[in-house]
N, C-alpha and C positions, 0 to 999 in steps of 0.2 A: 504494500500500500504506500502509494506519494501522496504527501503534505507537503502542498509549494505554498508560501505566503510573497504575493507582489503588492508591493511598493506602491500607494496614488500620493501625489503631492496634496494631501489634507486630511482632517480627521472626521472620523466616524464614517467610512463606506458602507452604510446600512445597510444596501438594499444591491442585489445584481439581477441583469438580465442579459440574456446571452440570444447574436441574431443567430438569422440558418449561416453568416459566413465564419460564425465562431466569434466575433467581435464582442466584447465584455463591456457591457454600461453598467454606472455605479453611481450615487450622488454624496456629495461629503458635506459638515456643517457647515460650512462657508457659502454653501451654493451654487457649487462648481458641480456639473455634470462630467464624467473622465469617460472616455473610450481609450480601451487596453485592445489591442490588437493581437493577436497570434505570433507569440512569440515575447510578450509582455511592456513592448512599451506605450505609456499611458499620456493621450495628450487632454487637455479642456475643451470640449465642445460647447458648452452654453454654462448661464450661470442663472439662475431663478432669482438671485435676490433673497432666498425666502431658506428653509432646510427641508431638503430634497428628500423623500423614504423610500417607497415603492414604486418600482419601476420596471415599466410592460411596452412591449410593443403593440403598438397601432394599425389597424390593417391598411394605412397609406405613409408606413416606411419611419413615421415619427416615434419617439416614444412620448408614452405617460406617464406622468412625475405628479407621482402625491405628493405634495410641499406640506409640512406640516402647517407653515404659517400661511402660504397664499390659495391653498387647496388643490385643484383638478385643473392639470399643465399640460400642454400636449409642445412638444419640443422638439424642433428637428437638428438634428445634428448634425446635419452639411451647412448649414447655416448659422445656426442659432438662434433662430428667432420661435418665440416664445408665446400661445397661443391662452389664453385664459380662459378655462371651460364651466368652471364651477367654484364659485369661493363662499364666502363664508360661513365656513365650516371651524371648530375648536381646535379638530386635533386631525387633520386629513394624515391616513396612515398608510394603506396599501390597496390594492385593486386585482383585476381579474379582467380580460377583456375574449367579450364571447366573438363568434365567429362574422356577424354581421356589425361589430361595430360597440354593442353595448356594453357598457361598465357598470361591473360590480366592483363599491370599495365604502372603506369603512371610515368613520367618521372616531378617533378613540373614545372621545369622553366630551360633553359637551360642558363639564364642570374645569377641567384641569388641561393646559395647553402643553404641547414638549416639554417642556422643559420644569412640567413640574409631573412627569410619570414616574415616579416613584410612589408620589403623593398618591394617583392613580392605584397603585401599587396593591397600596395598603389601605387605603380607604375604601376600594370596590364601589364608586358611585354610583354604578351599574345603568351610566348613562350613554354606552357605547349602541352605534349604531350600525348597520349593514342597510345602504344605498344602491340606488340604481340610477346611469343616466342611461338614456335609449337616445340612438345619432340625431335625433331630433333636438335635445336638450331637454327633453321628459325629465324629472328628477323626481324620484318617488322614495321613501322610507320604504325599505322591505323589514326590517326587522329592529327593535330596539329594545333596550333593558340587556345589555351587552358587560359584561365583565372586563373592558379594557378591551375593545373589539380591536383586533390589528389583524393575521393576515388574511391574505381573501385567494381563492382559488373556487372553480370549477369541475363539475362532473365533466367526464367525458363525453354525456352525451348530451351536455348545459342543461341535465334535469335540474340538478340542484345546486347552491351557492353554498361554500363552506366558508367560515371566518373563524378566526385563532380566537379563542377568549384567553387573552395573558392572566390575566388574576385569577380565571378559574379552571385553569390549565387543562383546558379543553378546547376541538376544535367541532362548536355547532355548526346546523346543517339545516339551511331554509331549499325546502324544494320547492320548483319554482311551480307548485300548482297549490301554495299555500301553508305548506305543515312544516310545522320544525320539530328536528330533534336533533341529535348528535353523531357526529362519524365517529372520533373518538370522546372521552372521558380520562380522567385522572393520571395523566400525561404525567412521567416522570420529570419533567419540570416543566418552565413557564414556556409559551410558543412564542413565536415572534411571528416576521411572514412566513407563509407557506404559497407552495406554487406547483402548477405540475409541470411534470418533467417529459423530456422525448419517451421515458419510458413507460407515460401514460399515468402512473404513479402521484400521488399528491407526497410533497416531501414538504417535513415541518421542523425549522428550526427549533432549535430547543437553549433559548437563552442564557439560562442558567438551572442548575438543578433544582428541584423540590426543598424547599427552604423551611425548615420547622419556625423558627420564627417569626416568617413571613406569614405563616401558616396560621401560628398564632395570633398575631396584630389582627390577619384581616376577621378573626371569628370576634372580637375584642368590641366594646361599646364604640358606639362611632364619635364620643368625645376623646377617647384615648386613642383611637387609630389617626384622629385630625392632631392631635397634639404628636404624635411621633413625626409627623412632616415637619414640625417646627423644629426641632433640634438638628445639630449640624450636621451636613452632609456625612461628614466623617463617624458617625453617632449612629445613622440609620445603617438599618441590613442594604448591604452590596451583593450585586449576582455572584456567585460563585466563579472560578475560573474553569471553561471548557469549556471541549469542541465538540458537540454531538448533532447529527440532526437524522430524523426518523423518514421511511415512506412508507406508505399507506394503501392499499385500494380503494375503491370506491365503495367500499363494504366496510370500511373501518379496521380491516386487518393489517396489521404490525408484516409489512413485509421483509421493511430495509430498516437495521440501525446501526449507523457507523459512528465513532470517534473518531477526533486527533490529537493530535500533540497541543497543548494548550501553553508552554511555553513561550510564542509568540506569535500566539494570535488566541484571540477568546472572545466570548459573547458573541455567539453567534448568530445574527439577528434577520439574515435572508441567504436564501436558497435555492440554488437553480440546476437542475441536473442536463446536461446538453452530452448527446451523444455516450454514455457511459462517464462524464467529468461529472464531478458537485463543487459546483461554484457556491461560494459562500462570503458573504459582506456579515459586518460587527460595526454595532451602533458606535463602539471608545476604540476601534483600531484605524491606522491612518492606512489600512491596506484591503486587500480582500484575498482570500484564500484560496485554493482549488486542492482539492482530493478525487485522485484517483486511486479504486479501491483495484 
């Protein structure tokens, strides 16, 4: 098994996506969109302004960039110019895009913006949402009362929408003829994005393991879980360090789960599997990974 970790000029490459020519997109907190090319080097293609998460391809060649802060981006990367599809939204986190055009993506928390998901975390304000736009700019709520809604993936055959719940480390399952329930449940740790893969497979990040404390706080009165966000960063529970991420069928069975060296690289917060590779972005690493098993 190879564990490569590359290099992007910035931190946090959360999220990847891989085209048919092999070519690696990523977005870091600065705003910087990176294309890594085959072979590893990494130039700047566009920049949002905003911090960039999930990130898909468009069936006309662009991609879509959930900005945490400006929302639903459609960006093309021979250019750079920057298209504004959907915004005001809290926490725009990750997406899924079906065969004729529409997006499914998740909206985190409508209480706590990036940069306070820990708070997220622990508090479970259970105000996470799963969205739909249709190429019209239809925007519809398909689903909310979401545990930290982040990633989002598709059936293979777009019966149904799957979205990560991070805080309840599962990943539910609205079928698109009305009913929800869940693919999996009590995920050995927290999901981040999930996405399918060439090999058909929904793969799910797994950010950090299963946390007893965490575990603790969130069952905790919700005066004492808002008082643990006050105390210093350094004070609160931190993700553990590791590199795991899972794949699944469409039936919720545990097909694929691989490690790596977490040494240098950890948290690993998106997942992309292209051709037999699993590309992997981490929200606090200034690189993205690849493992081939």
């Amino acid at each position: 098994m190879d564990f490569r970790v590359i290099a992007v000029p910035g931190h946090g490459a959360e999220d990847v996506v891989v085209a048919a020519d092999g070519v690696v997109f990523t977005g870091t907190e600065d705003g910087v969109i990176h294309r890594i090319v085959p072979g590893g080097s990494v130039e700047a293609v566009a920049n949002t302004g905003g911090r960039p998460l999930g990130i898909e391809l468009l069936p006309d060649g662009r991609l879509l960039v959930c900005d945490a802060r400006r929302g639903l981006l459609a960006v093309n990367p021979s250019t750079g110019a920057i298209e504004d599809l959907l915004g005001g939204m809290r926490f725009c986190n990750n997406a899924a895009v079906a065969a004729d055009g529409t997006i499914y993506f998740s909206d985190s928390s409508t209480v706590h913006p990036i940069d306070e998901w820990r708070a997220e975390m622990v508090e479970v304000t259970r105000t996470g949402r799963l969205l739909r736009r249709t190429p019209d700019g239809t925007v519809t709520v398909l689903r909310d009362g979401l545990a930290f809604a982040n990633g989002v993936a598709l059936a293979g055959d777009e019966s149904f929408v799957a979205v990560a719940e991070t805080a309840a480390r599962a990943i539910a399952r609205h079928w698109l003829t009305g009913r929800d329930d869940f693919l999996v449940e009590d995920l050995p740790g927290y999901p981040d994005n999930i996405a399918r893969g060439s090999d058909r497979l929904i793969w799910v990040s797994i950010a950090s393991p299963k946390d007893p404390v965490v575990e603790r706080l969130q069952r905790a009165p919700v005066w004492i879980r808002r008082q643990v966000t006050k105390i210093p960063q350094s004070l609160q529970p931190a993700p553990k360090r590791t590199v795991r991420v899972q794949a699944y069928d469409d039936d919720g069975h545990l097909i694929r789960d691989l490690t790596g060296d977490s040494t240098h690289f950890h948290m690993v917060t998106g997942v992309r599997e292209h051709d037999g590779r699993i590309w992997m972005g981490s929200l606090h690493e200034p690189a993205v990974a690849v493992l081939t098993p």
